[in-house]
Structure formats: C-alpha cells, structure tokens
N, C-alpha and C positions, 0 to 999 in steps of 0.2 A: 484630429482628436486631441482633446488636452484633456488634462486629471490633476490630484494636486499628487498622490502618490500613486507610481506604478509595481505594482510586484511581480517578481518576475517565477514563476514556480508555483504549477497548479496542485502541488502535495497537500497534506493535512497542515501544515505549518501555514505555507501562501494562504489557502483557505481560512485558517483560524484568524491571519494575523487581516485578512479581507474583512470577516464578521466582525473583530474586535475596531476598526479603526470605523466602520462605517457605525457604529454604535456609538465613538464618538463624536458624529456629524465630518469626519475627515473623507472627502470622495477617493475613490480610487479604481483603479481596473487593475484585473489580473487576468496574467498572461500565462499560457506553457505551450511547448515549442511541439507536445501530444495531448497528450488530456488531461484530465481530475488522475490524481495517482500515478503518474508513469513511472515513476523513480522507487525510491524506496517504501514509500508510504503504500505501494499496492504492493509491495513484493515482500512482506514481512509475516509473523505466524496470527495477528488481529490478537495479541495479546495482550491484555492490559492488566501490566506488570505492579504486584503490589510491593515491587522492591526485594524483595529477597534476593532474589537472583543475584544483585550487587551488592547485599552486604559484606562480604569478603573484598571485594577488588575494588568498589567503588560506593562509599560509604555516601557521598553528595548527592549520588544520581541514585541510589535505593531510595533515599528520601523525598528527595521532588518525585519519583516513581510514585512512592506511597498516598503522598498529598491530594496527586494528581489524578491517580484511583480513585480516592474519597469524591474528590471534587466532580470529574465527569460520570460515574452511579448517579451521582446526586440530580446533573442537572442535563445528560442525554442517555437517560436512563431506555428509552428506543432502541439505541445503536450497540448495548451492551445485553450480556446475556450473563449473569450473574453467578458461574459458575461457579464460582471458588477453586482451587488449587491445592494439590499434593506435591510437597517435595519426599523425596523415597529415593534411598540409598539402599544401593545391592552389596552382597560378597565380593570382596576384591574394591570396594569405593574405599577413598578416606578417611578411616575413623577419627581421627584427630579431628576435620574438617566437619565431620557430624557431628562430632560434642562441640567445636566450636558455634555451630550454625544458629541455637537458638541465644545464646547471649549477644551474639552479632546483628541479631533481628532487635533484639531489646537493643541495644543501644542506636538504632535509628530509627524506635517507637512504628518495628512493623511488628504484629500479630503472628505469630507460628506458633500455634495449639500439638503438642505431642501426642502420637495417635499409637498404641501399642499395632504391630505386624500383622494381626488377622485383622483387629477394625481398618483396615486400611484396607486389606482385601475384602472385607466384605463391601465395603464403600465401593472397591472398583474392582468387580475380579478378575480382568484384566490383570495387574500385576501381576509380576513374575513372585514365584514361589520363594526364590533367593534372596528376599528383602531382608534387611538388617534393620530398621528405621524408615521414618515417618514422621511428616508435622503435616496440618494446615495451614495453610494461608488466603490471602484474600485476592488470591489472581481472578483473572476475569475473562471473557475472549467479549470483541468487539468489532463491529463493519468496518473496516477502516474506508469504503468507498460508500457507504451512506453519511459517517462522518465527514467524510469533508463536503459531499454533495450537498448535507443539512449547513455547514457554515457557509456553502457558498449561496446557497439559496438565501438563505437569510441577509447575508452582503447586501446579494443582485435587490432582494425586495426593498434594503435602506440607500439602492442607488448607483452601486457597482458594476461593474459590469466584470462578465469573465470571455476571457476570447481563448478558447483552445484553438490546437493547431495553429500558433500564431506565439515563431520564435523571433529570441532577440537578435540581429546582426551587427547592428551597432549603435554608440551612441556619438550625440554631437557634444562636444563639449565646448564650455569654454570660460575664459579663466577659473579655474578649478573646481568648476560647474557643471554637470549632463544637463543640459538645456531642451536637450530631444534623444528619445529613443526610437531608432527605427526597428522596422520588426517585419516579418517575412510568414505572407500565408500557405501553409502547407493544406490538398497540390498546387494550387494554382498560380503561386509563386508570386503574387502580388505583394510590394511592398508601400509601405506608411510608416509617416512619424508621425507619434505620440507627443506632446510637449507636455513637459514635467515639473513638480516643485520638488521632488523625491523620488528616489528609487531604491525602491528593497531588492536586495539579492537573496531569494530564498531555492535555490536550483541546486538543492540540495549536493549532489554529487559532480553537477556541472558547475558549482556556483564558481569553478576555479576559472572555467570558460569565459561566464559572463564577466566576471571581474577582471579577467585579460582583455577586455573590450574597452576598459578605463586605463590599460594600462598597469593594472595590477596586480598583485597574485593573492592568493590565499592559500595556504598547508594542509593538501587536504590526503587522507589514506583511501582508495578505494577496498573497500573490505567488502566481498560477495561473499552473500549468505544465501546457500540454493535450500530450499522448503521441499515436503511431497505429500499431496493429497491423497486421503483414500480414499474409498471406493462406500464403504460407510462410515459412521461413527463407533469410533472405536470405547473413549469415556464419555463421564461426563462431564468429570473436572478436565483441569487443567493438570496437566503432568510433567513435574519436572524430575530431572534426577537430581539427587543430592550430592553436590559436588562441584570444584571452581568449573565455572561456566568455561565448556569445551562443545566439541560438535554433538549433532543428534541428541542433545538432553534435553529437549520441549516438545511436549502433543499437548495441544491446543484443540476442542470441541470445537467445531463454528457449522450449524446447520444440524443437516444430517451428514457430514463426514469431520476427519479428524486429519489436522496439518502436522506434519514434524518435520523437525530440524532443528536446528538449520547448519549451515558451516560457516567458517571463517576463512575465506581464501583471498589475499590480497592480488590482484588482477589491474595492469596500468590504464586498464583507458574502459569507464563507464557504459560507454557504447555498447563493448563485448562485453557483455552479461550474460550465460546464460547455462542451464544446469549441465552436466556431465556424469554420465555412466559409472566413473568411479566414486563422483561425491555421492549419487544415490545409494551403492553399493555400500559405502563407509555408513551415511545415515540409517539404511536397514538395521544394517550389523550391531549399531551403537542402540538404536532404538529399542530394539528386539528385549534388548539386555533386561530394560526395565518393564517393558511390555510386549512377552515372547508371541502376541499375535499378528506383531506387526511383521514377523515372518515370514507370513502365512495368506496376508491381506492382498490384494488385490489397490494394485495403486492409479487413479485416472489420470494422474499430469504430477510434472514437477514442474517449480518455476523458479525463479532466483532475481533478489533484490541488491542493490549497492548501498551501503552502508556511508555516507559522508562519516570520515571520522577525522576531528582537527588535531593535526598535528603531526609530528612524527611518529612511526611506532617503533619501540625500543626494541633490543635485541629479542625479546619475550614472545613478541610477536604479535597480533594484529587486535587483541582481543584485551592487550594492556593499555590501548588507549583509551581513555574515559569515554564513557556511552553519556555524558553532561555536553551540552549544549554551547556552543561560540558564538558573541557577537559583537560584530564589529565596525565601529564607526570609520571610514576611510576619510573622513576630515583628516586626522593625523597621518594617510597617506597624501593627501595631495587633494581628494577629491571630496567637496564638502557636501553633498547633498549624497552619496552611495553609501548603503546598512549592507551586512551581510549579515545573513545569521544563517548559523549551519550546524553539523551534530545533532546530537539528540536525541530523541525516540517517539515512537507513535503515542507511547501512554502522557509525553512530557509535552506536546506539541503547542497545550493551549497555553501553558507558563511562560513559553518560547514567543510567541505569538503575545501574549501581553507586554512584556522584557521587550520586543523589539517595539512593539507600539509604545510604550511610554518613552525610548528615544525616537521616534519619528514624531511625535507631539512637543517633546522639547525641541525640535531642531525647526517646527514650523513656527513654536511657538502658541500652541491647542494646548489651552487649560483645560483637558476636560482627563475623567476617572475612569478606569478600568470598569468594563460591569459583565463581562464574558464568568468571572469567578462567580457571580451571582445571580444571574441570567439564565434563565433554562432558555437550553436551545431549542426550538421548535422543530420538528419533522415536517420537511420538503418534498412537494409531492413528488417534485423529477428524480428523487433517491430511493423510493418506497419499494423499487421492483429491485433490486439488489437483497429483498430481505428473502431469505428460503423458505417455501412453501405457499409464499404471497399470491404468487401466481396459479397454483392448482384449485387453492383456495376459491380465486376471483372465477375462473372458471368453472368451477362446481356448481357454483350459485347463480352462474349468469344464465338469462332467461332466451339469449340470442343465439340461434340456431347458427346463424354461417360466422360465429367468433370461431375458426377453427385452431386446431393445435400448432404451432411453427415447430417449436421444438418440443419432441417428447420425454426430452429425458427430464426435462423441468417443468414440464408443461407450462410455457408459453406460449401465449397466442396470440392472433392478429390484434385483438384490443390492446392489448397491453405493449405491442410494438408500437401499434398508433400513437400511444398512450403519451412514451420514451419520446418517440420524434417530438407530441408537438410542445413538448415542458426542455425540450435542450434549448439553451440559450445561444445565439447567434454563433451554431457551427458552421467553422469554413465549408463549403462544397467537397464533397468525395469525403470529409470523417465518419459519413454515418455510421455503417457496420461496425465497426472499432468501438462507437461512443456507445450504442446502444449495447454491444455486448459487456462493458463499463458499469453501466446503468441495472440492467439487467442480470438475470440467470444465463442467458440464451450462448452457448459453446461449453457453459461448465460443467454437461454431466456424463458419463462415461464415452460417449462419441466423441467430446471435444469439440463439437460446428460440422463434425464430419456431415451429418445428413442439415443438422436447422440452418448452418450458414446457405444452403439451399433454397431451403422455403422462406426464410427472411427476405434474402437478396430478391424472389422472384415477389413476394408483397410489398416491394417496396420500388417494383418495375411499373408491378398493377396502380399502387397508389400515387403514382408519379413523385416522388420523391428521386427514383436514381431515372436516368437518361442514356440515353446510347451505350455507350460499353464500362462506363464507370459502376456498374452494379459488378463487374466482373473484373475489373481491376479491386473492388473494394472487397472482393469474396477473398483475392489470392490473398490481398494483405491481412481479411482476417484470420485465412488458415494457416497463413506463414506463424503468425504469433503462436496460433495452438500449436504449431508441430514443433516449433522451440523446447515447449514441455512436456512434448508428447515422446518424440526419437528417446529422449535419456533413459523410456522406463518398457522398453517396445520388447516385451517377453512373452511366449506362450501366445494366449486368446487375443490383446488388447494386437500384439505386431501382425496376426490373420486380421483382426479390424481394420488397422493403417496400409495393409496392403490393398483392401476390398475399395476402402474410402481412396487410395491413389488411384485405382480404375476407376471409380466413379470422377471425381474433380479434372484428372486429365484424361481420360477416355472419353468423356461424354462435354466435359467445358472446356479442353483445351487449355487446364490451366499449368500446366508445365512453366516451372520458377524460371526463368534465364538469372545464372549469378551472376549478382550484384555487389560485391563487393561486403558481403557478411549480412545485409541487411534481412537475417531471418535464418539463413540456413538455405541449403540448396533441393528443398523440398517442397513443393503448395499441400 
C-alpha cells in the first residue's frame, strides 16, 4: 500500500485532519491500533465548550473554545444539540471568583447573560436550593462518535481510506526520513508496510509511543478523567458549577440521559484507564452539590478517558496545564517528514486539524486553502445509528414483520445491524461487535450488552458474518469493555442484574475471563 500522508489515530482530530487534507486533493489513510474514538475523543462529557470554563486558567484555549462553538453549530449542526449552558455557584463557592467570572468572559468575547436565582430554577429545577448566582452561556453537548464518523466518511468518499484495528509497530527509516510504515492487524496478527511522503502522529495519549518508534520523545501528562452516565435525563442545559475548574463540576444532556464529571487524576501509562469506586464516590458527592438529584439517580456505567496534556505539570497539579493544543514538526528533531499534534479538546479538534494540515501542505509543497471553516459537513450514513431514538424510530415505521428487536433497551434491530456491517469500511476480521456497538446504541442502555450482546452475536452467526467460535470470543471482549464501567457503580438493583447476567454469559456460554494481564478486568 502507498499514500502521500498516513495518520496515525482514529480520534476526532485524525478524523478532522483526514476530511480536511482530502478536500485539499492530498490522499491519505488513516490508521488506529482500535477504532473511531478509542482514546480520549470517546471518553469525554460530548461537550461543546463555549469557553467559559477557561476563562480564569486559560484565556487562549476559552477562545479558540468560543470560535470553535460558532463555527461547528454553524456547519455540523446534525451532530450538535443546541442546548445552551448554566454556570451556578452554590454557598460555600468563591465569591471573588463569581464577581470575577463575567468580566473574564468579556474580555475573551464569550457571552455570559446574568440570570437572577429563581430564573435559573425555573429554567432547571433541578438545581439545588443553595444557589448564590447564575449566567448563561453558549455550551452545547455533541456526538463525538458521529462526528468523527461524519469527517471520516467524507475523507473515505474524496479517496481515503480508514483501516481500524490496524496499529503502528514500526517505521523504516532512512536518512532522516520514514520511508515506510509497518503496521499490525488486530486479531489476526498480519503485518504490512504502508510507503509514505508523510506521517502524522495524531495518538493522542500514545502519541509518546509512536514517536519512540522514530526514535523520539514527546512531553506528554496522562491526566484521567472518569465521567458517569445516568439512567435518565436529568436537564436540559448544560450544567456547570461556578468556580476554577475542579472535579464533578459538568452535567452535560446527551439523549435521553445526563453525563457528569469528570476528574483529574494523573495515572503513568494510557493503557490502565479505567473508572474507580472512590472517583465515582467523590463525583456523586461533588455533583449532588449543585444538582441534589443526582444523589438519588440511578447511574448505568462510568467510564473514563486520558487526557494527552503537553508538557510538564507544575506543582498545582494536573488541571494547570493548558487544555490549548501542540504541534510539532520533528524536522528540528532529526526526522523531516513526522507532525505530531497533540493536546487539545473535542470542541478545538477542527482548528487542530486545519494548523496541522497547512503544515503537512507546506512540507509537500500543496498550494491549496483550508475549506473545513466553511464547508458544511455532510451526515454519513455509517454514523446515523449512533444518534438516540434513531432506532425506535426506524422500527416503528417499518412495514417488515421478521425486522425483530436485538436490543431492547434501545430498540435495535436486525435491520439496522445489517445496516452497520455493510457501511463499516474495510474492518479487520474478529472487530465486528466492538465496531458495531461504536456505531450503534446496542450495549448502552441500562443492561449494558448484558442480554443484546446475545442476540447480536447470534444474527450475526445466522448472517454469516462471524464463523466458528470467534462470535464468542468477540461477545467476552464486548462484555469485558462494559464491565470496565459497569463494577465501579455495582449498588443495590443494577449488582442483582450483574450477578444474574454472570450466570447467564458463564453458566450458559462458558465465558469465564482467564487473566490476562489487565486487558479489561477479571470479569466477562
């Protein structure tokens, strides 16, 4: 296989910086070592930040936040839901830090409208009784896994290609050149080289990995931020607390349920991600503060993302390093054709993604203009089943008797699995479950996969898609993932569910985990 650019990181950034380069006539493929979103880009609250949040700590990154709001309403108005945002300050917050809050917004040309303390409860009545203060803002929540699936569609239609499951191991280089990238399919362990004019490192939190493959390093913090779903929707807006960004001060609408968190906990190695009993504990407690239902709610999973953050972090701790974006040409290390760009945020992804494409065009030598800022992106139809409701919807209306239900909790059904398989773009053998539930509702509603990863795996024994026993190796690894987020919140009703669903998956399939070395936890 040859390309003129490869990038390496199937996140919203990879994605963006895919759509952006193939728009201007530059070919390329892109690679992730799992799928669309593995890293931080799927483990985040789908917030899209109108910058407030940073106007105290980080005055450059509220602002590209703000732009970047405007800009994506504007032009993937689809993948957004237009919520708007409360910032609300309780008894016992910062008063200094709340009379500072709206002069701090004007001077980075964000929007905070002052709301006296009942309009805010009447707005959400939700909040806690104990409010001192109030503004609006222009936060937002957004898909982050139909976004990227909408930029990579778009790519793949101007000539791209995306190869998930299919990481890097190394490259060739030579005189101060990566001449070939080889890469490794996951299961089946086949390898190939790629020849290359460019290579982006966009691996977000592993980009330190791939860039040791050149020989190089990059300064990176891993800062885990663990989220927790509930069980419905709790507002409408977006909720923040009023105060310098600390844990559990965000709930984010997306659907019909409500995301909060998150934390900052600095953890050395990417790999190990994954949520913990006392950060759920701390996110209740902190949560509750501003919105005392969340007490009382009923939570379906937690899950938790790694934050790439460039640099050092200072004594302050993990939340003082800039959430603004790095990028870096390693010409000046030695190696003239490797980009790294790393940092950043989901609301900043596409600006990240332009910035790195206008240096991958000067270093080939591509006269051509950005047009991602002024481009509506089009909706891709292999993303459309990741939207909530989409599927009960499509079922209600359909006129075909044996479309039956897979999953009930989201109502999914056989069409729409069909649907998923045949719009995935050239997945390795054995990704199916994993990608489709990516794609899809299908594991995210109060069972977790407990019962659909069932009926999936067996319509897809029926449709000849899976083969001898890899439908049942492909069931443990989807359920391994759920019980990652499922063990941290196992209280009361939902831990009788996860006992009932252990007798069923190893009672009846035999899927009893053998440990392996961390990869999930020691539970199917």
């Amino acid at each position: 296989m040859r390309t003129t650019v490869l990038i390496i990181g199937g996140g919203v950034t990879g994605a963006g910086l895919a759509r952006d380069l193939t728009l201007r006539g530059v070919s390329c493929v892109l690679v992730d070592k799992r799928d669309v979103n593995a890293g931080a880009s799927g483990g985040n609250h789908g917030l899209l930040h109108s910058g407030a949040r940073y106007v105290g700590s980080d005055p450059l990154a509220a602002v590209e936040c703000r732009e970047e709001n405007t800009t994506l309403k504007r032009l993937a108005p689809h993948c957004v839901e237009d919520t708007g945002g409360l910032f609300v300050a309780v008894r016992g917050d910062d008063e200094r830090y709340v009379a500072d809050f709206p002069g701090l917004c004007a001077k980075c040309g964000i929007m905070a409208t002052p709301l006296d303390v009942k309009t805010a409860r009447e707005m959400e009545p939700a909040l806690s009784d104990r409010l001192i203060a109030a503004y609006a803002v222009n936060d937002a929540s957004v898909d982050p896994f139909k976004l990227s699936l909408d930029n990579i569609g778009q790519a793949v239609a101007h000539g791209a290609r995306f190869l998930p499951w299919t990481g890097v191991v190394g490259f060739r280089l030579d005189k101060g050149r990566i001449r070939a990238v080889r890469v490794r399919e996951d299961p089946s362990g086949r390898e190939y080289e790629i020849a290359v004019s460019l290579v982006v490192n966009a691996a977000g939190a592993w980009a330190g990995r791939v860039a040791a493959l050149a020989g190089l390093a990059v300064d990176l913090v891993f800062s885990k931020g663990t989220l927790l779903v509930t069980q419905s929707r709790i507002t409408d807006r977006v909720v923040n607390r009023l105060r310098p960004a600390t844990d559990a001060d965000i709930l984010v609408p997306g659907g019909t349920v409500s995301i909060l968190g998150t934390t900052s906990v600095r953890i050395p190695d990417p790999d190990d991600c994954r949520p913990s009993i006392p950060e759920v504990d701390r996110i209740i407690d902190e949560g509750a503060a501003m919105v005392p239902e969340l007490n009382a709610t009923r939570y379906i999973r937690a899950y938790a993302g790694v934050r790439p953050l460039f640099g050092k972090s200072s004594s302050a701790g993990d939340r003082a390093v800039s959430r603004g974006f790095a990028l870096l040409d390693h010409a000046r290390d030695g190696v003239d054709n490797l980009v790294t760009i790393t940092g950043g945020k989901l609301t900043t992804f596409r600006i990240m993604a332009e910035k790195t494409a206008d240096l991958v065009c000067a270093k080939l030598g591509v006269d051509a203009p950005c047009l991602t800022a002024t481009t509506p992106l089009p909706p891709y139809e292999g993303g459309r089943w990741t939207e909530p409701g989409l599927a009960p919807r499509q079922w209600l209306t359909s006129t075909d008797p044996t479309d039956t239900i897979l999953c009930e909790c989201e109502m999914v059904s056989k069409s729409v699995v069909d649907d998923i398989v045949r719009t995935m773009p050239d997945m390795a053998p054995g990704a199916t479950l994993l990608s489709i539930g990516l794609r899809s509702r299908i594991g995210k509603g109060p069972c977790q996969g407990g019962l659909c990863a069932i009926r999936v795996t067996g319509h897809l024994y029926d449709t000849g898609v899976f083969e001898a026993d890899q439908g049942l190796a492909e069931m443990r690894r989807f359920l391994e993932e759920r019980w990652r987020g499922v063990q941290p919140i196992l209280f009361d009703f939902p831990q009788m569910q996860a006992e009932f669903q252990e007798a069923l998956h190893c009672g009846l399939f035999g899927l009893e985990l053998v440990r392996n070395g961390g990869n999930g936890g020691n539970h199917a």
